[in-house]
N, C-alpha and C positions, 0 to 999 in steps of 0.2 A: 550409545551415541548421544550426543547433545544435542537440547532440541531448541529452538527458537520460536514463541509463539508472535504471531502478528494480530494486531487489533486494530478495529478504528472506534472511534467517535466524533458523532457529525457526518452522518452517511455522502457521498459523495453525491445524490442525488438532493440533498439537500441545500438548495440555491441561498436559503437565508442565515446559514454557520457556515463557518471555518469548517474544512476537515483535521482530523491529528489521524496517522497511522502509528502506530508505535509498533515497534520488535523487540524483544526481550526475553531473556534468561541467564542471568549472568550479567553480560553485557546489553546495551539496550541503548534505543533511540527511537528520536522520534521528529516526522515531517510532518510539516502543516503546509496544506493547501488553502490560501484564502479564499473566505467565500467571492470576492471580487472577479479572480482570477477562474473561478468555476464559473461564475456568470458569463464570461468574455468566451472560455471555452465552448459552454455550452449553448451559442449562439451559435454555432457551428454544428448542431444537432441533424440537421437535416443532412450535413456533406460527410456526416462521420460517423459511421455504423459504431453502436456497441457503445457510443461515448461513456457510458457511465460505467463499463467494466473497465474500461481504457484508463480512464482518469484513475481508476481502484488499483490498477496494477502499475500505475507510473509512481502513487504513493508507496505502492510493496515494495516498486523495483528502489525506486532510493532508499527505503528504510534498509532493504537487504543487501543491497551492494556491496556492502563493506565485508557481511558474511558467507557471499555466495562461495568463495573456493573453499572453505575452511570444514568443509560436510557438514552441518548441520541441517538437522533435520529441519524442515520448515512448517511448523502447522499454519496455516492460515485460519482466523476464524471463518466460520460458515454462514456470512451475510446475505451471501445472496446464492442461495439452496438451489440446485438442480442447472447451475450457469457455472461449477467448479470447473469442468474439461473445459469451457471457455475463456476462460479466464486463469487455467495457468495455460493456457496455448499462446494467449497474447503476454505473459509474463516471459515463457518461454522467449518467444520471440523477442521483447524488447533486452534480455539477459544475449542472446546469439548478436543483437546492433553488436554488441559492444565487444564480442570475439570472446568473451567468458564462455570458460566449459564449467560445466557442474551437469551433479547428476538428477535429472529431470525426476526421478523417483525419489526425492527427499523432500520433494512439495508433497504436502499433504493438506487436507481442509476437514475442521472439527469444528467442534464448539467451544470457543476458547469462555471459560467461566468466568466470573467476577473474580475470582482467586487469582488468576492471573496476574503478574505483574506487566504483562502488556495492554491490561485492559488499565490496571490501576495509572499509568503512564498516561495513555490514550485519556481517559476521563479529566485526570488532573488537568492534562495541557489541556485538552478544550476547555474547562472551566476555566482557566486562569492562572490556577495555582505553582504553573511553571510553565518556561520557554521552553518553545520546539526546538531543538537540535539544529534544526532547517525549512526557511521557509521556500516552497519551491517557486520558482520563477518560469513566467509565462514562456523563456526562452527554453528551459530545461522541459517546461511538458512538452510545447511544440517538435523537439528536438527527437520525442519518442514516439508524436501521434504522425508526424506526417511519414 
């Protein structure tokens, strides 16, 4: 089975970067969340449980969209340890908005390593050294938290 690793750089809890999520193996992409647009969100901290898993999984969900029917496997890096059943629950969910079936047993969460070509993706774009794929808009997150 083919597997798709996901990474970020620029933790989503981090108000002063950009985030990049990138997915990768084979084919590969990657979204940037500006840090602007995380400030705006996250002013909305008190009315929205979980924001910072929430915002992590609107970046997974557009990076993987385009792979969700295709069975791949999906490792998630393991950012934020012992919050995994959280956090594909609300992936789960924002994948069901959209009437996508896939099989909820191909998300998995690891330690995606420096080898990685979704981490090498992820690093570059935050640095600079290339453009995200997509950068998301405040209507595309709202679209998944409310």
């Amino acid at each position: 089975m083919r597997r798709m690793e996901i990474d970020q750089s620029g933790k989503i809890e981090r108000l002063d970067h950009d985030t990049i999520i990138a997915i990768s193996n084979g084919e590969q992409y990657c979204v940037m969340i500006p840090k602007s647009l995380k400030r705006a969100i996250y002013s909305y901290r008190n009315e929205i449980k979980q924001i910072r898993y929430k915002l992590f999984c609107i970046g997974i969900y557009y990076c993987a969209l385009r792979f969700i029917n295709k069975n791949y496997l999906i490792i998630i890096d393991d950012d934020y340890y012992g919050k995994n059943n959280l956090i594909k629950s609300i992936l789960v969910s924002y994948v069901q908005l959209n009437h996508l079936s896939f099989n909820t047993d191909l998300i998995r969460f690891d330690r995606i390593g420096k080898k990685s070509n979704a981490h090498h993706i992820a690093i570059e774009t935050f640095r600079g050294e290339h453009k995200p794929n997509e950068t998301l808009t405040e209507n595309q997150i709202w679209r998944l938290l409310k």
